[in-house]
Structure formats: structure tokens, C-alpha cells
C-alpha positions as CSV (number, residue, x, y, z in Angstrom):
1,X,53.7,113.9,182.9
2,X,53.6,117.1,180.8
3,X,50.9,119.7,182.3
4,X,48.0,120.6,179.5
5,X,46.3,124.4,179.8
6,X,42.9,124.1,178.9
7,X,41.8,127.8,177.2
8,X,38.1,128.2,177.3
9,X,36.9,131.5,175.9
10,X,33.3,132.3,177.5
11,X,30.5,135.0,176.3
12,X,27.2,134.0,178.6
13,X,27.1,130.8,178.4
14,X,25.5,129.7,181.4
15,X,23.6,127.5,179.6
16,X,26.3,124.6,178.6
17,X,29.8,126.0,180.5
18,X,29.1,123.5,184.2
19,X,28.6,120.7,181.7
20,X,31.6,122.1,179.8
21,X,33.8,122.3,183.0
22,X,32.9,119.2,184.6
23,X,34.2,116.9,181.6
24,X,37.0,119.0,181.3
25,X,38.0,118.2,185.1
26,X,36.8,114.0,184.5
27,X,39.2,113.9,182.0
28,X,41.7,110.8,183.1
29,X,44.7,113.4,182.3
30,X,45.5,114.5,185.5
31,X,48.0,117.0,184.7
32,X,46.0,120.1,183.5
33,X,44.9,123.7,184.6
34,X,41.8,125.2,183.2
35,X,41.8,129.1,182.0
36,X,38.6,130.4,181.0
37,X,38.7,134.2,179.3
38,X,35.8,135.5,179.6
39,X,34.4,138.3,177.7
40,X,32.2,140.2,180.6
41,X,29.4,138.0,180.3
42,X,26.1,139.0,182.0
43,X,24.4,136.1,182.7
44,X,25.2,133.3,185.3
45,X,28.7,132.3,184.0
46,X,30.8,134.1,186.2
47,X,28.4,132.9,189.1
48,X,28.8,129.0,188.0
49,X,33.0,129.3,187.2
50,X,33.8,131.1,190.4
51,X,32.2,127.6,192.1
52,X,35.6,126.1,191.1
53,X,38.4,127.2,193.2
54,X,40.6,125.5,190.6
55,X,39.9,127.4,187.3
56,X,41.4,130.9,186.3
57,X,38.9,133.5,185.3
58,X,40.3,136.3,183.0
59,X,38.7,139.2,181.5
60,X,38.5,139.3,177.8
61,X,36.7,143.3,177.2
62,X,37.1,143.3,173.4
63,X,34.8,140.5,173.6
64,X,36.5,138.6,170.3
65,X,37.3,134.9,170.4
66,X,40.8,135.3,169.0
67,X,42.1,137.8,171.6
68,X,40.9,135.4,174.4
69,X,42.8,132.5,173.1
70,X,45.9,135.0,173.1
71,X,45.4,136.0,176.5
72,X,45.2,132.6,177.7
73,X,48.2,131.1,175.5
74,X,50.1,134.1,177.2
75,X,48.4,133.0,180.8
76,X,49.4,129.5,180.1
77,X,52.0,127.3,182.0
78,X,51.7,124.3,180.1
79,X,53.8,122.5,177.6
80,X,50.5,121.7,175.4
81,X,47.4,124.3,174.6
82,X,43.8,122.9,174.1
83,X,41.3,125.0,172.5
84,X,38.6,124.3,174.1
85,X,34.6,125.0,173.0
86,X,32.3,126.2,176.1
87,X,29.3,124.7,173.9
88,X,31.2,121.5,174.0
89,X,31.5,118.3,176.6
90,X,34.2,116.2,176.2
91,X,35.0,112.1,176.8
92,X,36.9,111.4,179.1
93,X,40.2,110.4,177.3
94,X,39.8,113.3,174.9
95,X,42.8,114.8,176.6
96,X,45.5,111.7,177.0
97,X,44.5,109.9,173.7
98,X,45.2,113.0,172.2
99,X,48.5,114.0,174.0
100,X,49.2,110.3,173.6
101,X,49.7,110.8,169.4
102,X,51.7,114.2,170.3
103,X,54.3,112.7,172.9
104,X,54.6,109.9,170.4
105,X,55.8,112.2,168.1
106,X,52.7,111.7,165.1
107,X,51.8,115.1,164.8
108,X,52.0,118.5,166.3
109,X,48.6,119.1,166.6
110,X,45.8,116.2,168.0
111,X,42.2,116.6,168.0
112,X,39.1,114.4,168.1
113,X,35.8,113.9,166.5
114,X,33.0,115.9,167.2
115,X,29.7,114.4,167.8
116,X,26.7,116.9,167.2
117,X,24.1,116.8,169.3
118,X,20.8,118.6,169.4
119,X,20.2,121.7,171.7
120,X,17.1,120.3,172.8
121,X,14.5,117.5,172.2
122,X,12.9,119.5,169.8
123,X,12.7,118.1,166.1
124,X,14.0,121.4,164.9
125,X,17.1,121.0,167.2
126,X,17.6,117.1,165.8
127,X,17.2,117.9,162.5
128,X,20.1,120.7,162.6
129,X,21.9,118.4,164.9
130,X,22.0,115.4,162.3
131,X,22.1,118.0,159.0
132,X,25.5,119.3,160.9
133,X,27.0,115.9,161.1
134,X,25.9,115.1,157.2
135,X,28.6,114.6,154.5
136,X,26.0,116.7,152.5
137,X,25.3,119.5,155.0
138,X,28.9,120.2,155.7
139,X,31.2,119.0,153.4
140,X,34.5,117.8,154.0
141,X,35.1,118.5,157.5
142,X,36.3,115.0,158.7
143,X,36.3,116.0,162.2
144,X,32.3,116.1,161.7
145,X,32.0,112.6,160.0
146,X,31.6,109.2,161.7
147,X,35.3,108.8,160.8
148,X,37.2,105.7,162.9
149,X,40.4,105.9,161.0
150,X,43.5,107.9,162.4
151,X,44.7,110.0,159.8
152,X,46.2,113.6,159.0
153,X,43.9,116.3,158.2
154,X,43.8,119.6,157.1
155,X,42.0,121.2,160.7
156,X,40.2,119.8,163.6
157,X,38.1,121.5,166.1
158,X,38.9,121.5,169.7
159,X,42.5,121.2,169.5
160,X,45.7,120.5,172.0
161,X,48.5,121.7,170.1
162,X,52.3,121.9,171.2
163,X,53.2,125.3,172.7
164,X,55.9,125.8,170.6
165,X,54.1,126.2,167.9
166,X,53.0,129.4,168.7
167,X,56.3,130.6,169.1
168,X,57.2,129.5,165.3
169,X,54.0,130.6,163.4
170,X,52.2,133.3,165.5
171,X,49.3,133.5,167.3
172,X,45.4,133.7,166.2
173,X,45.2,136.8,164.7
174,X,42.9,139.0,166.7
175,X,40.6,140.7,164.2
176,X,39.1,137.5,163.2
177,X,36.0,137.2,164.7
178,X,35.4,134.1,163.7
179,X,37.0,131.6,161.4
180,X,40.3,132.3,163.4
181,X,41.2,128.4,163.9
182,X,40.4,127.7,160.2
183,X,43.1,130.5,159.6
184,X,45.4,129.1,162.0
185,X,45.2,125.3,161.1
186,X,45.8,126.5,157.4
187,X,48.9,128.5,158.4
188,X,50.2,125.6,160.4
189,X,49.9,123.1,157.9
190,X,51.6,125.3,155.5
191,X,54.9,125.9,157.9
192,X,54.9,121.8,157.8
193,X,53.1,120.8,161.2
194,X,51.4,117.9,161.1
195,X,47.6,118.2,162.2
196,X,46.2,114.4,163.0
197,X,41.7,113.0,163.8
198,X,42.2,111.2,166.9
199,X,38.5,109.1,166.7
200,X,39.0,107.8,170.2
201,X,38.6,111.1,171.1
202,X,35.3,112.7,171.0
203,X,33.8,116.3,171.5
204,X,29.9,116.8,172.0
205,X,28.8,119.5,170.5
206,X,25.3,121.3,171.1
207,X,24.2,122.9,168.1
208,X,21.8,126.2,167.7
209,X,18.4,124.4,168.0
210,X,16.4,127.0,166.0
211,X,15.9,128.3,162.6
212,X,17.0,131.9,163.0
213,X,20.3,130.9,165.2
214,X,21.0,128.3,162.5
215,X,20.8,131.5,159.5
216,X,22.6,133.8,162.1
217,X,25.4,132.2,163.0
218,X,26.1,130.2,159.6
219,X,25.8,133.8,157.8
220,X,28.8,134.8,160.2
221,X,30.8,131.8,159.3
222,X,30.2,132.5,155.7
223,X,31.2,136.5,156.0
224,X,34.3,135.9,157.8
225,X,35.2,133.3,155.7
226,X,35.7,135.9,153.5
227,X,36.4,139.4,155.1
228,X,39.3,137.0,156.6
229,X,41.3,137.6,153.5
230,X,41.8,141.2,155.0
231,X,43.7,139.8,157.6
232,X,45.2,136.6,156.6
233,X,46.8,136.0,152.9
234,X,45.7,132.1,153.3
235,X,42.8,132.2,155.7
236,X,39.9,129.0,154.2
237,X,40.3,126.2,151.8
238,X,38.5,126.1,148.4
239,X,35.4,123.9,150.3
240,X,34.5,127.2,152.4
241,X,33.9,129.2,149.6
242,X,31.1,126.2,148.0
243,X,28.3,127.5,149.3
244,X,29.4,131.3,148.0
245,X,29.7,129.5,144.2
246,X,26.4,127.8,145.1
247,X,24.5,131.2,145.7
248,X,26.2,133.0,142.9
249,X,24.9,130.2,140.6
250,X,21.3,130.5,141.9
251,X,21.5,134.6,141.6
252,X,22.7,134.4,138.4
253,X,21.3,131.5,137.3
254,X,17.7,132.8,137.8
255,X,18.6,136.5,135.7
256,X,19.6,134.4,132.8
257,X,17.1,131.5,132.7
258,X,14.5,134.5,132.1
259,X,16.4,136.2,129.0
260,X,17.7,133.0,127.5
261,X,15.9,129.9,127.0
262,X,19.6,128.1,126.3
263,X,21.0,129.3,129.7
264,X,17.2,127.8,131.4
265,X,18.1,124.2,130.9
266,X,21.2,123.7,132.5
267,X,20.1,125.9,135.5
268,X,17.1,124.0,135.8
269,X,19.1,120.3,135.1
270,X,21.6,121.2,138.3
271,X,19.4,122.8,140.5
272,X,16.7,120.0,140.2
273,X,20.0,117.8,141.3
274,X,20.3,119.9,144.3
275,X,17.0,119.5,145.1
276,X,16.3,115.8,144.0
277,X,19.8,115.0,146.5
278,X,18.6,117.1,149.2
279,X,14.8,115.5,149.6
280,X,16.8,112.2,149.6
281,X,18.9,112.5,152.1
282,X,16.3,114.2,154.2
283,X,14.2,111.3,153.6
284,X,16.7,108.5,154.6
285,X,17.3,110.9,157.7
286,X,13.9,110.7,158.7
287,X,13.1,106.8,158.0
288,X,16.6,106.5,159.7
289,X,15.5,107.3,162.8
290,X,12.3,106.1,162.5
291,X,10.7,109.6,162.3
292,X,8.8,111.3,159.4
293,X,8.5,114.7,161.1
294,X,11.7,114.7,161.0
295,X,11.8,115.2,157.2
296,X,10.3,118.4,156.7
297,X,12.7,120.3,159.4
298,X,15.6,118.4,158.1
299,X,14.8,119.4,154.3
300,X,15.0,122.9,155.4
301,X,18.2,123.2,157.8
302,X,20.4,121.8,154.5
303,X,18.8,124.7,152.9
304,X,19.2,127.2,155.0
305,X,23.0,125.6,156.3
306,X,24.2,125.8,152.5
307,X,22.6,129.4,151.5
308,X,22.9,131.2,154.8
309,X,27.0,130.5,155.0
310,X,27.0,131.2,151.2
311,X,24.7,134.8,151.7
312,X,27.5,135.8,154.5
313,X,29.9,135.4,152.3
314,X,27.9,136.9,149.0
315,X,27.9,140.2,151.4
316,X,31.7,139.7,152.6
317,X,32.3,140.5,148.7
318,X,30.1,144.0,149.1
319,X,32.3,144.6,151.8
320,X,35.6,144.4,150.8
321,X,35.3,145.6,147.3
């Protein structure tokens, strides 16, 4: 049996990483080490890993997500790297059904669904939840859809890839802050590697379960999406930069429905769309689950999802003009 390292890059996380851990160590491969880079966190996650004599704790003090998963595929001793999410627990055949697909030879990169689930029982938290699992929240992103087919994508989240792939196309590159496994899925796809959804194999995600976190961290996504192109000739696909086309259209949408009556009705005629499709869905959420204070929260995390991302990305363009 080929050994798996397990690279968990950590920032205080006390809050999800002993959930986190514990799946990681049920996991029915039994062939696996755990590294966990942390980046000098200050609250109780150093106090929680060091209660496992089996994981390896590593300093990360530039504190960026890309540069820990360098220092741990260097640290590694396995023939296959996971990319692992500290926000994230995982089933317990995440590991072998999806080492299963790579020893078969099906793909050179195997990773599961992810399941979103709400950061607490708030209905804030399951509106974001559910919105972040929504064909109209987030796109394409199969990984993210109630998909039960087996098929080759362009990126997954949460990763085991074969070492050697490193060795052919690089590693992350380390001034991406975020976005960096977009970049890296993208590269690999383009030197021919074969990236496969293993639906078997689920990841359970707890998303931000406010307002504000949802704007913060969604603006990030959407700056880096672009300030990546500093860094990376080919770093997002043409679905990342949606939201970015959808706030240009409302900016410059509004200036010239005011000065020209012609320009009014077609700004008006797809923006009502937006909004007509956006109350529906939120609706069938919230009769879905049997729940109509669910609407109202729901109606505004698609909002906020779609123009936060696209408003980090609107300022990514100040920045690198």
C-alpha cells in the first residue's frame, strides 16, 4: 500500500481543526502521515494538534497558504499529496476511493464532492450554506453540486494528487494568496493531467456563517482572481471573472440608463431577470426546507456572493493597471 501525506495548512483554527484531524485519522486508508504547517496561530490550535503524537507541526511565518503547501510537499514522504482544508471533515473513504481511481491509472489527480454545511444553526449560516452549494450562487464548480457521476473536470477542491506531478509542472506559486489551487488545477490540466470528481468521496465544508465574513472573504476570492494574472499567465477560467462582467454591467449600466432612454430598457429587461431568478430560487430554497425565514437571508447571500467576488475583482483592475 502506497503511503498518502496529508498537508493541512492551519491559521487559528481552533474552532473546526480536532474535527478536521479526527476524520483525517478514521479514514479506512491506513497508510498516511498527517503534516499540518501552521502559520503561528494564536489561538488554541497548537494546544489541540500537539494532543496527537502522530501529526508533524511545522511553522509557516509568512503566513500565506501557498508557501505552506510547499513546505509540506517538501516535508512529505509519500507517493500521493492531499490538499487538505482545516475548515473541512472528511468521509471516511475520502482517501482510498480516491487513491483507488489514481492507482487504477484514471487520472492523476482524485478529488471528491464537497458538501457545504452551515457554521452554525443560525438561518444566516443555512442560508450561505445552501446559496454555496446552488448551481446559481456558484456557478460551475461541479465539485459543489449534488453531482453522482464520475467524470473529469477542470479543478476539485481537497485534492490527493500524484507526487510526481510536482516535479513536472512546479509547485503552488507562493505569492498567491489565495486562488493558488485554481492556478495550479489550470496549469495541470494544460500540461495533459487528468483531474477526475470522485462522488463517493465527500468533503464537509463549514462555510462563514455571517454576512460580513461572507463579503470579506468572497471579495478576496474575487481580487486574487485577478491580481493572479501578475503571477501566473493562466491563473482562472472565464466563469471566475462572471461576477466582475456582472458588476461592470450594473456600474455602467446605471450611468447610461440616466443619459439615454435607449440604453434604460435593456438594463432594466436583464437586471429584472437577475432579480426575478434570484427571488425564485430563494423561494424554492425556503419552501424546500420547509422554512420561510429562510427566504429573506437566502435572497441576500446570492446577492452579496455574486457582487462581493465581482467588487474584489472590480478593485483587482485599480490595482494592476
Amino acid at each position: 500500500m502506497k503511503k498518502v501525506s496529508i498537508i493541512i495548512p492551519t491559521l487559528n483554527e481552533e474552532k473546526h481543526i480536532e474535527k478536521c484531524i479526527k476524520s483525517l485519522l478514521d479514514n479506512n486508508y491506513e497508510n498516511k502521515e498527517i503534516i499540518v504547517v501552521d502559520g503561528m496561530s494564536e489561538d488554541k490550535t497548537r494546544e489541540i494538534l500537539k494532543k496527537y503524537d502522530n501529526i508533524k507541526i511545522i511553522d509557516n511565518e509568512l503566513k500565506i497558504t501557498p508557501v505552506a503547501l510547499n513546505i509540506g510537499i517538501k516535508e512529505a514522504s509519500g507517493d500521493y499529496i492531499m490538499i487538505a482544508g482545516a475548515h473541512t471533515t472528511y468521509s471516511k473513504n475520502y482517501i482510498s476511493a480516491c487513491i483507488k481511481r489514481l492507482e487504477e491509472n484514471k487520472c492523476d489527480i482524485a478529488g471528491g464532492l464537497v458538501i457545504t454545511n452551515p457554521g452554525n444553526n443560525t438561518s444566516t449560516a443555512k442560508a450561505i450554506s445552501t446559496v454555496l452549494s446552488h448551481p446559481f450562487g456558484i456557478g460551475g464548480a461541479k465539485y459543489r453540486l449534488n453531482n453522482s457521476k464520475e467524470e473529469y473536470v477542470d479543478t476539485v477542491a481537497y485534492g490527493i494528487y500524484k507526487k510526481e506531478i510536482f516535479e513536472k509542472v512546479g509547485m503552488f506559486v507562493p505569492q498567491l494568496k489565495r486562488n493558488q489551487d485554481i492556478e495550479m488545477n489550470l496549469r495541470l490540466k494544460n500540461a495533459g493531467m487528468r483531474i477526475m470528481l470522485i462522488p463517493e468521496a465527500k468533503a464537509y465544508y463549514y462555510a462563514r456563517d455571517n454576512f460580513k465574513d461572507l463579503f470579506k472573504n468572497n471579495f478576496q476570492n474575487g481580487l486574487w482572481v485577478i491580481l493572479s494574472t501578475h503571477y501566473s499567465k493562466k491563473a482562472f477560467s472565464l466563469r471566475h471573472i462572471v461576477p466582475l462582467l456582472f458588476v461592470l454591467f450594473l456600474l455602467f449600466g446605471s450611468i447610461a440608463s440616466i443619459f439615454s432612454p435607449i440604453a434604460r430598457i435593456p438594463f432594466f429587461i436583464i437586471l429584472s431577470i437577475y432579480l426575478i431568478l434570484s427571488i425564485y430560487f430563494s423561494f424554492k430554497i425556503a419552501i424546500k426546507n420547509k422554512k420561510v425565514k429562510l427566504f429573506f437571508p437566502t435572497l441576500l447571500s446570492f446577492w452579496l456572493l455574486h457582487i462581493s467576488y465581482g467588487l474584489g475583482s472590480f478593485y483587482g483592475l485599480f490595482l494592476i493597471l
